[in-house]
C-alpha positions as a LaTeX table, in Angstrom:
\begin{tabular}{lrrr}
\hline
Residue & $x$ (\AA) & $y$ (\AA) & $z$ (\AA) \\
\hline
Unk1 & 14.19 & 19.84 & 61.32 \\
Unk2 & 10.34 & 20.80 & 61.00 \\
Unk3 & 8.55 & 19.02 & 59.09 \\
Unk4 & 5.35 & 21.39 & 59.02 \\
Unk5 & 7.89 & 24.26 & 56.98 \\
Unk6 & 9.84 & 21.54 & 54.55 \\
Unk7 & 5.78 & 19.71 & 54.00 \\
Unk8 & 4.54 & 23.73 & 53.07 \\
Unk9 & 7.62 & 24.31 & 51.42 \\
Unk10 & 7.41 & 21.46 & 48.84 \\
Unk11 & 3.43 & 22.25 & 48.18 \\
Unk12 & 4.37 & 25.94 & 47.51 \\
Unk13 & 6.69 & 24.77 & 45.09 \\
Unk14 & 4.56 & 21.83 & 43.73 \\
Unk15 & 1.43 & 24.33 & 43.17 \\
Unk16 & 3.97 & 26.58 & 41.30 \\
Unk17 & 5.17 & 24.57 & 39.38 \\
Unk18 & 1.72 & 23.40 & 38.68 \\
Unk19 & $-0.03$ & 26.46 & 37.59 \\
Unk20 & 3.66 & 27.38 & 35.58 \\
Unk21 & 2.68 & 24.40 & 33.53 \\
Unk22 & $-0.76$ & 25.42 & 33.33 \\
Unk23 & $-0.21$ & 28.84 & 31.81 \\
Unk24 & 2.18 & 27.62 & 29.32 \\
Unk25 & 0.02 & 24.98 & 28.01 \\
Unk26 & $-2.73$ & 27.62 & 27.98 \\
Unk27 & $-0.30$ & 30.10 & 26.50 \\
Unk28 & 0.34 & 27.97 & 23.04 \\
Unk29 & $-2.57$ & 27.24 & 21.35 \\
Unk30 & $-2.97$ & 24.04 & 19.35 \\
Unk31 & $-1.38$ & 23.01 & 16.02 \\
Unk32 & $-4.29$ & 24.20 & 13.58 \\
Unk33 & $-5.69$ & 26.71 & 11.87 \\
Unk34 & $-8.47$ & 29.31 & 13.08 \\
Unk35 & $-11.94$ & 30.12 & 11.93 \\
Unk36 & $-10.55$ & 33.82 & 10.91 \\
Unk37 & $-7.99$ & 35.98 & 11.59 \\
Unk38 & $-8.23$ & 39.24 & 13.07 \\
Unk39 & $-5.40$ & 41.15 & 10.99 \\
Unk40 & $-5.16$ & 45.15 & 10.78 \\
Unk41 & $-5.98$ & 46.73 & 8.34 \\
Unk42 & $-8.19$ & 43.99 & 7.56 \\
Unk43 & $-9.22$ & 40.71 & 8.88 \\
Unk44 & $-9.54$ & 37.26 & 7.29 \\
Unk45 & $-12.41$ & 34.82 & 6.88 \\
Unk46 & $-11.15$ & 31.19 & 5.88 \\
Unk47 & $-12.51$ & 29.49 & 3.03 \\
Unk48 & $-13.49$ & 26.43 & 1.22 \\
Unk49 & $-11.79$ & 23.08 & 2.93 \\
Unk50 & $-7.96$ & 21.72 & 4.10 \\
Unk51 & $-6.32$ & 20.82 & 1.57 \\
Unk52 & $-3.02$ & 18.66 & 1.54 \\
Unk53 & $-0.76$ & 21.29 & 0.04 \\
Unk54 & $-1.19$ & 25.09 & $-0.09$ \\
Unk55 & $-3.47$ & 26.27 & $-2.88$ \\
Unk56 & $-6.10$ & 28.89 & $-3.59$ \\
Unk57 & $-9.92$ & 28.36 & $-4.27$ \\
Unk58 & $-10.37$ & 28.84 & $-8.39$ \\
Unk59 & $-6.78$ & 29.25 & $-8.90$ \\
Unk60 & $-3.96$ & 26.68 & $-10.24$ \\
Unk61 & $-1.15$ & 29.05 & $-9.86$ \\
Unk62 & 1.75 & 27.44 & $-7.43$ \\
Unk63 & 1.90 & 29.40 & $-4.49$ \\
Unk64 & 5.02 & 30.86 & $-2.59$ \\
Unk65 & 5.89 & 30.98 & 1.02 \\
Unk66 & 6.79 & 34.79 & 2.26 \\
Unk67 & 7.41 & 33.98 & 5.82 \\
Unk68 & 5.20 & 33.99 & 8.84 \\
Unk69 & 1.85 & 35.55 & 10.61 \\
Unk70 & 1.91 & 35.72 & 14.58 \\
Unk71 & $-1.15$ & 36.68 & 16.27 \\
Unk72 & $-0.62$ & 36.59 & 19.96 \\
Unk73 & 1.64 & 34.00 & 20.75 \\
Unk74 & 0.56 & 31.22 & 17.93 \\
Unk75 & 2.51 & 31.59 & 14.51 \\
Unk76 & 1.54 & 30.23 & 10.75 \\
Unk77 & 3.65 & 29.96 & 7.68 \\
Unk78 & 2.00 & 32.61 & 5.33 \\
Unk79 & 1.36 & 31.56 & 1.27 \\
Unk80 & 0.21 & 33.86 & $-1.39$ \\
Unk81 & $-0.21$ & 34.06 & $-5.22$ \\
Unk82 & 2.66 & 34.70 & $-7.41$ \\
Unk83 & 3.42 & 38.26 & $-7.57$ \\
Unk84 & 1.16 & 39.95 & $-4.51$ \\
Unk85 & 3.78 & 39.10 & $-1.90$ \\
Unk86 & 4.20 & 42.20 & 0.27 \\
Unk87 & 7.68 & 43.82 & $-0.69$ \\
Unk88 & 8.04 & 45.29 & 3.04 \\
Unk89 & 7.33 & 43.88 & 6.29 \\
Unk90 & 5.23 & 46.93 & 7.27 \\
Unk91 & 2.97 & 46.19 & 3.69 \\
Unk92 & $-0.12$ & 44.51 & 4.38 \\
Unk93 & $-0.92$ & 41.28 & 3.22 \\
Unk94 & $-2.89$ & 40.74 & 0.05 \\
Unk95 & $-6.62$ & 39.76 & $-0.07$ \\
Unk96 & $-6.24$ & 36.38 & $-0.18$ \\
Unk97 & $-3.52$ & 34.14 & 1.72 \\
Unk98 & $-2.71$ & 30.51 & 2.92 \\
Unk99 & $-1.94$ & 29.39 & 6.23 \\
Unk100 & 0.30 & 26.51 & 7.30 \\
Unk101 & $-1.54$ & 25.10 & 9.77 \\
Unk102 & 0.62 & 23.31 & 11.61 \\
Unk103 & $-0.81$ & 19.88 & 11.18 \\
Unk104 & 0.18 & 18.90 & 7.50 \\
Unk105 & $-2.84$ & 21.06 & 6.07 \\
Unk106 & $-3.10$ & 24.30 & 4.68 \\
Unk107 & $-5.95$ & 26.88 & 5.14 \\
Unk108 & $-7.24$ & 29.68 & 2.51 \\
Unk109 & $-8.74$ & 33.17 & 3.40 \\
Unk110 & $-9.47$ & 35.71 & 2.52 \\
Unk111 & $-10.97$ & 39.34 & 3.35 \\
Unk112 & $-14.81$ & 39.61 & 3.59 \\
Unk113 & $-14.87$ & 42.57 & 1.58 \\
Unk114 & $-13.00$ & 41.28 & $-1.49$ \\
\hline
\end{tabular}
């Protein structure tokens, strides 16, 4: 047996293994909302604070949940206002929407130009 091939064989497959992990963990992002959202047509500025349950600055209106927002490989449960949920999955979303993020909070934005 040679001992020089089986040590370079088990490094290969260490380091591979290694930088495997490495992109993975870099792949998924972690459990929280971002700063904005770059969103075609439009993108999305977040505003005012966390808040324990999903709710809209200056509105008391009870939200609903109309699925989910990927951007690149991180994904956030999507809440808007009674009545402006997009009827189509090809509809964009409306001005303002909450964001699930993850962590038992909840994000607002909204589009600068609104």
């Amino acid at each position: 047996m040679n001992w020089r091939a089986l040590g370079c064989g088990t490094l290969a497959i260490a380091a591979f293994v290694a930088v495997g992990l490495l992109g993975i963990s870099r792949a998924f992002g972690p459990a929280e909302c971002p700063d904005g959202l770059r969103y075609e047509p439009a993108a999305y500025v977040a505003t005012g604070s966390r808040t324990d349950a999903p709710a809209l600055p200056g509105s008391e209106a009870e939200l609903e949940r109309v699925g989910s927002a990927a951007f690149g490989l991180a994904s956030w449960e999507v809440w808007v206002a009674p009545g402006t949920a997009p009827s189509a999955s090809a509809e964009p979303l409306p001005e303002r929407i909450v964001l699930d993020c993850g962590d038992g909070t909840f994000q607002a934005y909204q589009r600068p130009n609104s």
